[in-house]
Backbone as JSON, one array per atom type, in Angstrom:
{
  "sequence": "XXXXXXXXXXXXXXXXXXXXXXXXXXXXXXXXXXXXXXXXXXXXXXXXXXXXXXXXXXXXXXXXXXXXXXXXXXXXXXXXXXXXXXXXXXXXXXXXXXXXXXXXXXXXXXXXXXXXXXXXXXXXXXXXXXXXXXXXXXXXXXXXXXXXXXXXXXXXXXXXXXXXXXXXXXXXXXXXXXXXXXXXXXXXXXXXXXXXXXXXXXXXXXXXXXXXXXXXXXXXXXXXXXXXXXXXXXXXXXXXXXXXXXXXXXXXXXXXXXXXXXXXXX",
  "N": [[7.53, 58.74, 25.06], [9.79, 57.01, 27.3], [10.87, 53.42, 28.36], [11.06, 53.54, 30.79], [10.27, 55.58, 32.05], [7.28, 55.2, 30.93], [6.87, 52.54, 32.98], [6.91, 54.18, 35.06], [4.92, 55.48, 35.08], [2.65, 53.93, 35.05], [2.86, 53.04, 37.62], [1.86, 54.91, 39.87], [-0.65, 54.63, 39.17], [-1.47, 52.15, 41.43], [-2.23, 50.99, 44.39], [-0.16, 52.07, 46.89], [1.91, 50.93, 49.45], [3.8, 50.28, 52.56], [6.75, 49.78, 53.9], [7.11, 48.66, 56.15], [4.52, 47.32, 56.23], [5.55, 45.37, 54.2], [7.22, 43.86, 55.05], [5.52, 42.74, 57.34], [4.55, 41.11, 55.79], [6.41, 39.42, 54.53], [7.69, 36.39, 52.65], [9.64, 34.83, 54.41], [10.15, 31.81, 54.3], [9.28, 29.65, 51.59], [7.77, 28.98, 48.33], [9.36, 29.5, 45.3], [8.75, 31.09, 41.92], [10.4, 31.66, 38.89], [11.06, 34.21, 36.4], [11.98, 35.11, 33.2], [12.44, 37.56, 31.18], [12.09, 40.17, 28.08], [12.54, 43.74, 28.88], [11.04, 45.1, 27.29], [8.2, 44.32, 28.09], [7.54, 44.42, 30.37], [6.19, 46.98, 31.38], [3.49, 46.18, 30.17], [2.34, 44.32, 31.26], [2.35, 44.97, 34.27], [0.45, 47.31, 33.79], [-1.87, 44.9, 33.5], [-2.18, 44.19, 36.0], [-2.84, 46.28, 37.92], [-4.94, 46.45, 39.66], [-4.82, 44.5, 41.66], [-2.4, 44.3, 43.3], [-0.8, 45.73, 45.8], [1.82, 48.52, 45.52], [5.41, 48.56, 46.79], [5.97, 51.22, 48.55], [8.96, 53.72, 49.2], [9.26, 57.13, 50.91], [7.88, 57.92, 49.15], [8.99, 57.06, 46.05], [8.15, 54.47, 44.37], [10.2, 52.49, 42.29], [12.95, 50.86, 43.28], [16.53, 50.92, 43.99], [18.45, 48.74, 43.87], [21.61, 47.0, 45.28], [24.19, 44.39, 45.9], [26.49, 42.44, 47.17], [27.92, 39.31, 46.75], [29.06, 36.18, 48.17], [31.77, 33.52, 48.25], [33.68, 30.43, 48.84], [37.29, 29.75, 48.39], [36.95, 28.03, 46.56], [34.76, 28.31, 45.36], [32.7, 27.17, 45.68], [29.53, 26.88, 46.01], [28.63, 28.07, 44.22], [29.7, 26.45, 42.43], [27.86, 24.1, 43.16], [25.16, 25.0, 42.97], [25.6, 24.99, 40.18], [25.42, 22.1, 39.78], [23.53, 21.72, 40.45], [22.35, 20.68, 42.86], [20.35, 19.97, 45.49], [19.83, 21.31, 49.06], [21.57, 23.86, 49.15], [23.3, 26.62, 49.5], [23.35, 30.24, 49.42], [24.87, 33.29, 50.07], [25.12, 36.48, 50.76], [25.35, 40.16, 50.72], [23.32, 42.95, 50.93], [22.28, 45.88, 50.09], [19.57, 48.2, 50.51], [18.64, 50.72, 48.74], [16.97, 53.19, 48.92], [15.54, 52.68, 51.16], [17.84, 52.8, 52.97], [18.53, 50.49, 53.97], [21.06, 47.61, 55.27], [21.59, 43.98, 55.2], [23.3, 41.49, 56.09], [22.97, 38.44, 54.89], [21.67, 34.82, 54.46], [20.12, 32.97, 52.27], [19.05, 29.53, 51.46], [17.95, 26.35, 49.8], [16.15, 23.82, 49.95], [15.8, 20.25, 49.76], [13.48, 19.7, 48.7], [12.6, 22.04, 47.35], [11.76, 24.11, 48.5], [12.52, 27.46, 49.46], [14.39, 29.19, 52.06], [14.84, 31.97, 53.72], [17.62, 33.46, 55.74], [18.78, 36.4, 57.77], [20.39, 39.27, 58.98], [20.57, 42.64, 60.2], [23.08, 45.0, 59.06], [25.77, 47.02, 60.91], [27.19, 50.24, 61.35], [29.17, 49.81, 61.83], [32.08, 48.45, 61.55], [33.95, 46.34, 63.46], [31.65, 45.6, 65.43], [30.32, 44.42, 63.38], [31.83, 41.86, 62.28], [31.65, 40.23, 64.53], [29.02, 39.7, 65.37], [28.24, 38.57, 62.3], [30.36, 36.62, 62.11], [28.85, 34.78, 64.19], [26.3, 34.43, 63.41], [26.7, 33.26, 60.93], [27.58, 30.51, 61.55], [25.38, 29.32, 62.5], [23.5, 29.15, 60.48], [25.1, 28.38, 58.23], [27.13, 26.31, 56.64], [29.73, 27.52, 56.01], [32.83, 29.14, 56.77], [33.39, 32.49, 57.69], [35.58, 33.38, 57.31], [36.66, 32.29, 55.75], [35.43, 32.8, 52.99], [35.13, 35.12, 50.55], [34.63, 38.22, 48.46], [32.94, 37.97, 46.34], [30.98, 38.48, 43.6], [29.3, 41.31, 42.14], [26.58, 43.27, 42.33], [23.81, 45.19, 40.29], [21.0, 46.44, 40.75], [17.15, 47.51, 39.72], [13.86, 47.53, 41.65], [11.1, 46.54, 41.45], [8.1, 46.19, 44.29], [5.78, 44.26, 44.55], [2.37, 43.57, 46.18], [0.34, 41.1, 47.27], [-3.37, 41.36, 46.92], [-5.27, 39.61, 48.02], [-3.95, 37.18, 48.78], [-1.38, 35.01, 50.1], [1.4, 36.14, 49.15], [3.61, 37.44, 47.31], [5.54, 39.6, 44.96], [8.74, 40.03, 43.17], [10.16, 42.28, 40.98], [12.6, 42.84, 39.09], [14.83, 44.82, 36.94], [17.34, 46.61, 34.82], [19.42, 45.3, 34.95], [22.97, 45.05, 36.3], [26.18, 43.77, 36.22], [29.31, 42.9, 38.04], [32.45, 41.61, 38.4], [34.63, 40.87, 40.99], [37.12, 39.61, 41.06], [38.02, 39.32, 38.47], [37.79, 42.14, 37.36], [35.55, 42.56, 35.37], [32.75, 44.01, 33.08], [29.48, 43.97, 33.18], [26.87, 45.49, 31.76], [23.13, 45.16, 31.35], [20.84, 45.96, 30.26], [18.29, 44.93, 28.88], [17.16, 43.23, 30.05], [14.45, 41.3, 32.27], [13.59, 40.17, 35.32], [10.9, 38.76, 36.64], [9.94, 37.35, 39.88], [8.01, 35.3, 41.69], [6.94, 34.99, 44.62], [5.28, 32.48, 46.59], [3.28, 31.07, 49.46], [1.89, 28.26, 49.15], [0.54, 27.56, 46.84], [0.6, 28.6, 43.22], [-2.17, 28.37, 41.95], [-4.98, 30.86, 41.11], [-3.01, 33.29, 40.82], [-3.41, 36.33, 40.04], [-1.0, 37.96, 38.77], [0.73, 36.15, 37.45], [-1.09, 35.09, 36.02], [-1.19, 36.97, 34.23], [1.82, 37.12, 33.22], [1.28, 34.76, 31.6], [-0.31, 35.25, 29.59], [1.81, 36.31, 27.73], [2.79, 34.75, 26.81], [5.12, 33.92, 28.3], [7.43, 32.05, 29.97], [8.49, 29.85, 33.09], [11.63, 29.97, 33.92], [14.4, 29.15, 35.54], [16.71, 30.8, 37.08], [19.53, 32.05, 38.77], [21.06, 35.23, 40.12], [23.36, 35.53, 40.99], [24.84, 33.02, 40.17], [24.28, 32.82, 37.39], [25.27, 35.77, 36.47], [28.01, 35.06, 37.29], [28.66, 32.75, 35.48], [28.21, 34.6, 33.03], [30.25, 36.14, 33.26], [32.48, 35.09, 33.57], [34.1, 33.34, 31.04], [35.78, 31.12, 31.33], [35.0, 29.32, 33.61], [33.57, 26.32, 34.94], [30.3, 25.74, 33.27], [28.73, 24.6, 31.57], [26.03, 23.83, 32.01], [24.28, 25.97, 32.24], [24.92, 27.26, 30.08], [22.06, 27.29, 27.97], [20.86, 29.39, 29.26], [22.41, 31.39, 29.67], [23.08, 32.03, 26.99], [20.16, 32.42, 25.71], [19.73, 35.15, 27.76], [21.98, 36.67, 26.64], [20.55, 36.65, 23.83], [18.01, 37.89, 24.76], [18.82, 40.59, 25.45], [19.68, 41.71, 23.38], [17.8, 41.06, 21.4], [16.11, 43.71, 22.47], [18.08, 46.11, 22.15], [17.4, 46.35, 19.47], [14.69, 46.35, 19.65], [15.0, 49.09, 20.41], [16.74, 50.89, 18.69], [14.72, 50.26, 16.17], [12.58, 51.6, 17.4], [13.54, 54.54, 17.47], [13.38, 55.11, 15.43], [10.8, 54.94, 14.4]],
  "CA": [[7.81, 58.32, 26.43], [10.49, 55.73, 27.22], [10.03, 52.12, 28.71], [11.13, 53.7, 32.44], [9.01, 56.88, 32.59], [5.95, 54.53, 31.3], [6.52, 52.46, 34.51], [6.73, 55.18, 36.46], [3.41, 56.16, 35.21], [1.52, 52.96, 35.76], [2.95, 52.27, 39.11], [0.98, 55.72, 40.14], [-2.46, 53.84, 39.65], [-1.31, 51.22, 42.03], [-2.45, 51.55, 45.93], [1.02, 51.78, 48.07], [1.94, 49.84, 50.64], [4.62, 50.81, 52.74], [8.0, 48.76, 54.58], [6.49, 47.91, 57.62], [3.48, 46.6, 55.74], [5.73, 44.75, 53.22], [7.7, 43.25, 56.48], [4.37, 42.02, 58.06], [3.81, 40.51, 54.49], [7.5, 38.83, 54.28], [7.84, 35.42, 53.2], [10.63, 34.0, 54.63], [10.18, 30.73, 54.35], [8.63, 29.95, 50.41], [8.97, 28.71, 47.56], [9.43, 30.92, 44.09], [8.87, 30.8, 40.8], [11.31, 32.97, 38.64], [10.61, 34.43, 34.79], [13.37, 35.7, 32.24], [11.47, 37.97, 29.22], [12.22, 41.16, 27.98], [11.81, 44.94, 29.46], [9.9, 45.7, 26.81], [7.04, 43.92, 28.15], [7.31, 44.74, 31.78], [4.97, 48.04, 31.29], [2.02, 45.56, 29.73], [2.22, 43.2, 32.49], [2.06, 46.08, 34.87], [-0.74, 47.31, 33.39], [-2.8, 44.2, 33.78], [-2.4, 44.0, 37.63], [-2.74, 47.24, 39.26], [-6.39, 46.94, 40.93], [-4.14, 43.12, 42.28], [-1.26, 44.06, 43.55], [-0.35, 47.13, 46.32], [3.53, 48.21, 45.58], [6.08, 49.7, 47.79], [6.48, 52.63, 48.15], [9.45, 54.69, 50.44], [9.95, 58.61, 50.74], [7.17, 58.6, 47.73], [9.22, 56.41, 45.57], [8.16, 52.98, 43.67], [11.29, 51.9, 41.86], [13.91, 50.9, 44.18], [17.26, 50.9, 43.72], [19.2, 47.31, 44.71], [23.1, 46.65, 45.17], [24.3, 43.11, 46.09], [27.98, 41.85, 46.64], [27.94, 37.86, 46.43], [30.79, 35.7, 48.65], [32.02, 32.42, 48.01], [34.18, 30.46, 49.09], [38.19, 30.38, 47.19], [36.9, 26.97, 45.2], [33.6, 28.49, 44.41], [31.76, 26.03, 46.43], [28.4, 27.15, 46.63], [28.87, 28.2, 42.5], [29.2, 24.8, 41.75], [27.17, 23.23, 43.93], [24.18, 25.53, 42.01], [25.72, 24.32, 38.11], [26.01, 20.65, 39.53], [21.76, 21.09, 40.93], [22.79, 19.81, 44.72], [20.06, 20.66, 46.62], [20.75, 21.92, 50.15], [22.7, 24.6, 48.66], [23.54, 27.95, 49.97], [23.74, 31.64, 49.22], [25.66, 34.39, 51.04], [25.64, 38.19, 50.22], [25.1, 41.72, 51.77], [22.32, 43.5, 49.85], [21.57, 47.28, 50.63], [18.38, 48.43, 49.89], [19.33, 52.08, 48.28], [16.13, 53.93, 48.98], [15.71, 52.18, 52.63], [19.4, 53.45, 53.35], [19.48, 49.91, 55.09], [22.04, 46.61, 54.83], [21.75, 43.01, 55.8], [23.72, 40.4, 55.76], [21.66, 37.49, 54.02], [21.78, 33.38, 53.89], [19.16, 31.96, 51.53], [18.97, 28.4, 51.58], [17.36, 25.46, 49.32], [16.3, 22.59, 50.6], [15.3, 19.36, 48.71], [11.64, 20.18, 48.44], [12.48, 23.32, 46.59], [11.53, 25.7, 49.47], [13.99, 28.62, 49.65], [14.37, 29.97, 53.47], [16.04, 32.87, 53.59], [17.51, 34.51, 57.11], [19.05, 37.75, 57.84], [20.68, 40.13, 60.41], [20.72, 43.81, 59.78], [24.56, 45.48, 60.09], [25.56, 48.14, 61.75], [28.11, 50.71, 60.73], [30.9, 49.86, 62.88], [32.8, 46.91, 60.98], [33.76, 45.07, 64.22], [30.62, 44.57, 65.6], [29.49, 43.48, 62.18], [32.55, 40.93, 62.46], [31.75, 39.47, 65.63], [27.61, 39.3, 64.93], [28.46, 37.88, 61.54], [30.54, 34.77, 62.33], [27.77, 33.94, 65.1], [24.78, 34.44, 62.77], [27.22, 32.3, 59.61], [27.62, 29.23, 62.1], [23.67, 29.13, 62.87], [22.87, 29.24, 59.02], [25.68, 28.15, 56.61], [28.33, 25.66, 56.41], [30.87, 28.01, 55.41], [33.25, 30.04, 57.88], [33.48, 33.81, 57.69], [36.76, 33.82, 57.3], [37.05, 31.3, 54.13], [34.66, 33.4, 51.84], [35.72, 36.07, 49.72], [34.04, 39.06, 47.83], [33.14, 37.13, 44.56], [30.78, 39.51, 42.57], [28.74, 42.29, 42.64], [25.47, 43.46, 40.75], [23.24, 46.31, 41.18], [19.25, 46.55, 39.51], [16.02, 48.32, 40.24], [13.46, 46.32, 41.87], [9.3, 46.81, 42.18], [7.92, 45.09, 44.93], [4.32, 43.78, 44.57], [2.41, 42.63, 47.55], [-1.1, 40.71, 46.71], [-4.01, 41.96, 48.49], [-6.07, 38.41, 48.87], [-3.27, 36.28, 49.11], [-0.05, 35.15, 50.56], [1.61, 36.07, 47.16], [4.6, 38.66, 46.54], [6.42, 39.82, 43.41], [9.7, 40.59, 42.96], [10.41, 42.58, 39.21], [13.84, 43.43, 38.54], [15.59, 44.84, 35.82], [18.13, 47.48, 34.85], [21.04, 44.78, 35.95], [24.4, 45.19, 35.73], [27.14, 42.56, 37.4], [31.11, 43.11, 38.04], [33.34, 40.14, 38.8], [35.25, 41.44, 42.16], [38.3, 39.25, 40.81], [38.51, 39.94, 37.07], [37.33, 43.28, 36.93], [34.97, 42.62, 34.46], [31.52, 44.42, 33.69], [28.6, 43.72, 32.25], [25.37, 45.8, 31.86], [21.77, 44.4, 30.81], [19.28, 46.8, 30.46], [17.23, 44.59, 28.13], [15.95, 41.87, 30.45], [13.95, 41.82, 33.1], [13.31, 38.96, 35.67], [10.37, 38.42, 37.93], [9.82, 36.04, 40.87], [6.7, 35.17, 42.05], [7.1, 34.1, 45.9], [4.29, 32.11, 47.32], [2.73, 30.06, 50.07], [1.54, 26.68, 49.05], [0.04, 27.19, 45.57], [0.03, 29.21, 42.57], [-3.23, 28.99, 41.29], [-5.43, 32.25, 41.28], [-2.29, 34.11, 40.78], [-3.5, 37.25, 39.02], [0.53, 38.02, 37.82], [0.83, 34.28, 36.73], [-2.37, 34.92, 34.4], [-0.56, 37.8, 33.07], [2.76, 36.7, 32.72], [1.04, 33.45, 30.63], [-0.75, 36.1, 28.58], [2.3, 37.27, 26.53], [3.61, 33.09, 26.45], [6.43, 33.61, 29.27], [7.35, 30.33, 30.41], [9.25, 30.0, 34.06], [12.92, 29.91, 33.49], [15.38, 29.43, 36.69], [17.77, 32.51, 37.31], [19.95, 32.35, 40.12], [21.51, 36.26, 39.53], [24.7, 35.32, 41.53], [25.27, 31.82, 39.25], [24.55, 33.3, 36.08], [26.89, 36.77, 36.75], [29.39, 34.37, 37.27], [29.12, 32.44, 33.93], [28.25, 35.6, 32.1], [31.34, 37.14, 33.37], [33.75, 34.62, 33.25], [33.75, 31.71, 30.22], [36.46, 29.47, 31.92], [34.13, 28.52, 34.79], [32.59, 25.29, 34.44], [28.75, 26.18, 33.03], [27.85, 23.44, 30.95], [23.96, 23.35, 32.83], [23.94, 27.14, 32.17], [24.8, 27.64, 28.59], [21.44, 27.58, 27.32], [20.28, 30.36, 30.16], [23.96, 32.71, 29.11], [22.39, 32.42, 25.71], [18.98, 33.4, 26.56], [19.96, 36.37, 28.38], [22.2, 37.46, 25.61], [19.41, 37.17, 22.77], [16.81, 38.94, 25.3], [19.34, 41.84, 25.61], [20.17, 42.01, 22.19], [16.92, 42.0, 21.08], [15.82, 45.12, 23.23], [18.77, 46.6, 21.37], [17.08, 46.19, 18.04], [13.52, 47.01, 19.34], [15.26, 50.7, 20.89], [16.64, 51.11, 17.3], [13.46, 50.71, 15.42], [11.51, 52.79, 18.06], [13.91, 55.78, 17.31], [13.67, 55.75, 13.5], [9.78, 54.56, 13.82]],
  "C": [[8.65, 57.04, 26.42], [10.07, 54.52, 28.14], [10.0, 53.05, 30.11], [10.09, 54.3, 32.74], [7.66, 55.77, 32.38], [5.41, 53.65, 32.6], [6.28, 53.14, 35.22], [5.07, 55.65, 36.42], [2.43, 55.38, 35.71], [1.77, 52.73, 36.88], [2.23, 53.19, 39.82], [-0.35, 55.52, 40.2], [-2.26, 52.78, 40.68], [-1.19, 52.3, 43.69], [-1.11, 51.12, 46.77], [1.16, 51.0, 49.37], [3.38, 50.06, 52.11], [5.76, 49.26, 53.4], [7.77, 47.75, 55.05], [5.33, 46.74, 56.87], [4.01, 45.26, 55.05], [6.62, 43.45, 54.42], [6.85, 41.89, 56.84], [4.0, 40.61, 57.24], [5.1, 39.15, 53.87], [6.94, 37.23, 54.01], [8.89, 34.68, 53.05], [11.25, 32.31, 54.74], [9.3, 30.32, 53.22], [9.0, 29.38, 49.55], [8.44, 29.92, 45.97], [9.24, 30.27, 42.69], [9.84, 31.98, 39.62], [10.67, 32.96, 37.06], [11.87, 35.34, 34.02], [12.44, 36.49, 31.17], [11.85, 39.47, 29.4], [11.54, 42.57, 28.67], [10.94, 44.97, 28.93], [8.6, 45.29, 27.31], [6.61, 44.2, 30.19], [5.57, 45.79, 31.76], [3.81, 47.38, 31.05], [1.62, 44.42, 31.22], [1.94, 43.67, 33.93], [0.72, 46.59, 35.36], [-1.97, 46.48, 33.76], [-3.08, 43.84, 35.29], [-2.44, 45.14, 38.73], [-3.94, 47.08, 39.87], [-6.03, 45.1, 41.76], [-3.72, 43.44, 43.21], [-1.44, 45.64, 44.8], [1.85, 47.09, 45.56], [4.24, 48.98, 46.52], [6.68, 50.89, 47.26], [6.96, 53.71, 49.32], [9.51, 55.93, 49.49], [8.75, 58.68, 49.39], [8.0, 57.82, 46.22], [8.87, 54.81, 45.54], [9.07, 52.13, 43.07], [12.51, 52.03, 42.99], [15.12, 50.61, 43.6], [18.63, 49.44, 44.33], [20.66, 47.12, 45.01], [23.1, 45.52, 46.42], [25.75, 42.73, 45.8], [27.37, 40.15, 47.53], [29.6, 37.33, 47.23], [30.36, 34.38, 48.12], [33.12, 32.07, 48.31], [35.39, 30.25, 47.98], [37.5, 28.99, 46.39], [35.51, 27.09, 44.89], [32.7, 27.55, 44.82], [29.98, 26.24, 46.47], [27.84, 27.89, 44.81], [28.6, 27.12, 42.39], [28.4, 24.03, 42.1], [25.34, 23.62, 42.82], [24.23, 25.0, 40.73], [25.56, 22.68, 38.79], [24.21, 20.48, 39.87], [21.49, 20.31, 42.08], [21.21, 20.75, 44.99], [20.25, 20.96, 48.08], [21.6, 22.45, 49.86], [22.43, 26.12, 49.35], [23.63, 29.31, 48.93], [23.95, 32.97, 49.73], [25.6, 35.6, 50.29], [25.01, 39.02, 51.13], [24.59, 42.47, 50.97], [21.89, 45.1, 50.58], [20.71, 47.46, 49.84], [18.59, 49.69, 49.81], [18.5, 53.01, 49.07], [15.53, 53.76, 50.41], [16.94, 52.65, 53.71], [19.44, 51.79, 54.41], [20.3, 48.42, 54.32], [21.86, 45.92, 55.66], [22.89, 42.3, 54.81], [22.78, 38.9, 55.7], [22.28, 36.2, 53.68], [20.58, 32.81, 53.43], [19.44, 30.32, 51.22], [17.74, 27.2, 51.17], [17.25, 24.05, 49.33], [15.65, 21.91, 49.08], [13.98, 19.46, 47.85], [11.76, 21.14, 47.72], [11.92, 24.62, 47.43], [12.78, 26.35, 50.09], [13.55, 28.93, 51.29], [15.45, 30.87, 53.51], [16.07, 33.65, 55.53], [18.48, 35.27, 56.87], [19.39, 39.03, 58.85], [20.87, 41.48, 59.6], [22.45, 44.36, 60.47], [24.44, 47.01, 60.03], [26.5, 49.0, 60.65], [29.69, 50.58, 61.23], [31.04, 47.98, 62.4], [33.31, 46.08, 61.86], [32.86, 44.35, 65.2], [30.42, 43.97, 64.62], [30.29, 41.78, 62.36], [31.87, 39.94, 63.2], [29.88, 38.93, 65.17], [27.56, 38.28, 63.95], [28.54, 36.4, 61.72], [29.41, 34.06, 63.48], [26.41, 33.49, 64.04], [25.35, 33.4, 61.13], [26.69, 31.0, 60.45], [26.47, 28.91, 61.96], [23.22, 28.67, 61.43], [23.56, 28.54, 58.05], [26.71, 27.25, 57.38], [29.76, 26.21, 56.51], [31.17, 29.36, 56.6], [33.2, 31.35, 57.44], [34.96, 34.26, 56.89], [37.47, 32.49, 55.93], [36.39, 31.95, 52.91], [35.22, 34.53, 51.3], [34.49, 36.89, 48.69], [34.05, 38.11, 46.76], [32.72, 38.1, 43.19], [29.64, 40.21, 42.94], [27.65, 42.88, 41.59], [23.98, 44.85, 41.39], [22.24, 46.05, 39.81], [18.45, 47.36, 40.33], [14.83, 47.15, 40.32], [11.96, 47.22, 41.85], [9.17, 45.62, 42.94], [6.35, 44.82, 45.09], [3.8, 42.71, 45.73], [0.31, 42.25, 47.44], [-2.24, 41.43, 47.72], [-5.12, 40.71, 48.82], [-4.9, 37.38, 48.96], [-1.79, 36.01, 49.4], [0.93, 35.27, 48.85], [2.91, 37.6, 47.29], [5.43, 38.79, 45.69], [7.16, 40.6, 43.05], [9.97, 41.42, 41.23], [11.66, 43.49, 39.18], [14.51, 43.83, 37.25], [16.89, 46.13, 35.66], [19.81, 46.81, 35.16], [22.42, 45.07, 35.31], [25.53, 44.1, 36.88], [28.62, 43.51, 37.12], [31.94, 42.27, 39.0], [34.44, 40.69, 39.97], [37.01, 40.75, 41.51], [38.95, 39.47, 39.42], [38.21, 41.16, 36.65], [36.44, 43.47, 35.67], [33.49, 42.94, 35.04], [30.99, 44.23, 32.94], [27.04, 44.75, 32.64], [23.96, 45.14, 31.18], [20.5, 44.81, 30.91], [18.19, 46.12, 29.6], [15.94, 43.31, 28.86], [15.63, 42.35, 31.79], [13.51, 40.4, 33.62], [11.95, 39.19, 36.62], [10.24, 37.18, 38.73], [8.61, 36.01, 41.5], [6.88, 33.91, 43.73], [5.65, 34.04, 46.63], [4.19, 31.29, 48.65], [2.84, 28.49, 49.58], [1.39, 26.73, 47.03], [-0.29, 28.63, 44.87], [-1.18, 29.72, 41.85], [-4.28, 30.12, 42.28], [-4.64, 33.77, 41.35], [-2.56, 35.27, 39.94], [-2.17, 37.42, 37.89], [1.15, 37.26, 36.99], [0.12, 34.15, 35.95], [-1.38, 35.78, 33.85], [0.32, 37.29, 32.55], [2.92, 35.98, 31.66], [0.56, 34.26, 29.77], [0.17, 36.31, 27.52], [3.48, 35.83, 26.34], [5.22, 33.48, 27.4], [6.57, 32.95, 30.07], [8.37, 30.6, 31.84], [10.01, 29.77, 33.64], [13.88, 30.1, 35.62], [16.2, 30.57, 36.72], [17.97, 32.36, 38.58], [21.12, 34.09, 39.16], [23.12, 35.92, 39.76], [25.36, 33.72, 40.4], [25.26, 32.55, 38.16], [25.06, 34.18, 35.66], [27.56, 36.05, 36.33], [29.76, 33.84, 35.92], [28.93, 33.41, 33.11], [29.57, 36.16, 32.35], [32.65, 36.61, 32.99], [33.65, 33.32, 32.37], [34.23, 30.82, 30.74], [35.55, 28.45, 32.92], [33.41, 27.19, 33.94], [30.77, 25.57, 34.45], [27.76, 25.97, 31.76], [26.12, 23.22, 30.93], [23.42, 24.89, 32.37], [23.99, 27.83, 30.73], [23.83, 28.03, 27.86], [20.92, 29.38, 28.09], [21.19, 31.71, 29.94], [23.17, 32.89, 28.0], [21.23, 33.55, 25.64], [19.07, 35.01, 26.85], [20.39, 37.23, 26.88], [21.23, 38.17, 24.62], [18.29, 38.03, 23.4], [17.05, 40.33, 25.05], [19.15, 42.59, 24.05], [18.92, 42.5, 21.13], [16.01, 43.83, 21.46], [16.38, 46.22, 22.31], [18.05, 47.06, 20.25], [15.59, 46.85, 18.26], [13.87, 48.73, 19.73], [15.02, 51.25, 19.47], [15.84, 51.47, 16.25], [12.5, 51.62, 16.03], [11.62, 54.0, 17.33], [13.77, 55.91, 16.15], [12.04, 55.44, 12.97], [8.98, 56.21, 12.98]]
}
């Protein structure tokens, strides 16, 4: 059995939860903790939290399918502002949720304190309402005009969404990513790593997922997906602050590589 199908199997002991529920459960206003460590270990970590966690689940599906294009403006403003560690920094993109069939447009926003707030308008299909909604709902939220930003890059993964059942607590687990630089045509896939985020309330402790996670020594690690694309994709960029985290990634992938290898010839 390979790593996927074994998710698929454990997420089947886990009690569902559905949209609406996960909605009710949103927290939009939060702060996160993020984790970098290999697929391979997703399935064990899994494992240790299904009588925790409910997950979502549309149409009878648990693994969701993500796509995410990233703007910025032309001097990368909101790039650098992330490598330079500004807080009050921004992030703009339009994220369809595959298996939802729906699309917002999305400004996350980090204040000094380290609490992310993220807001969000759902678009339509008719590109000049979206227009007109848009620049009203940019002004309200972001700094940056509508009409100064530009497609930057683009990245598509599979997400589980874990939703606690005693506490304000939900858990993002992505992996499968792949990026593509809208301006250099460059692509990258990364089936070896796997990130989660752990968005809370006030306080981590009693985090069931946070015991696990510490179980197999995986230490928090920052990951913005849209910053580190960017320096994975393109070396010229200035990403001095990010070097060790490009690394990282690489050796996660690479190992994966090596544990496939020995699987198939075990």
């Amino acid at each position: 059995m390979n790593i996927a199908s074994e998710i698929e199997q454990i997420l089947e002991g886990y009690e569902g939860i559905t949209l609406e529920e996960v909605r009710k459960a949103s927290l939009m206003r939060r702060k996160d903790r993020k984790f970098l460590f290999s697929f391979v270990y997703l399935p064990q970590i899994l494992a240790r939290v299904d009588k925790d966690y409910r997950v979502l689940e549309i149409n009878g599906i648990r693994t969701h399918l993500y796509r995410t294009d990233y703007y910025d403006t032309a001097l990368l403003e909101m790039y650098h502002k992330h490598h330079r560690g500004k807080a009050n920094r921004h992030k703009v993109r339009i994220r369809e949720y595959g298996t939802s069939d729906l699309s917002f447009l999305e400004v996350k926003f980090k204040n000094a304190k380290g609490t992310t707030i993220k807001n969000r308008i759902r678009r339509s299909g008719q590109e000049r309402e979206n227009t007109a909604r848009e620049e009203e709902f940019l002004s309200g939220y972001c700094p940056y005009r509508r009409e100064e930003m530009a497609l930057t890059l683009g990245n598509r993964f599979n997400r589980i969404t874990l939703v606690s059942h005693n506490q304000k607590e939900r858990i993002t687990l992505d992996y499968n990513l792949s990026f593509s630089g809208k301006g250099s045509g460059t692509e990258l896939e990364l089936p070896g790593i796997s990130i989660a985020e752990i968005k809370y309330e006030k306080m981590l402790s009693g985090s069931p997922f946070h015991a696990a996670i510490r179980h197999f020594r995986i230490t928090p690690r920052r990951f913005s997906k849209y910053a580190i694309g960017m320096a994975l994709l393109d070396r010229d960029l200035k990403q001095n602050r990010f070097k060790q985290r490009v690394r990282r990634v690489h050796k996660i992938n690479n190992q994966f590589f090596t544990f496939k290898k020995q699987s198939q010839h075990a």
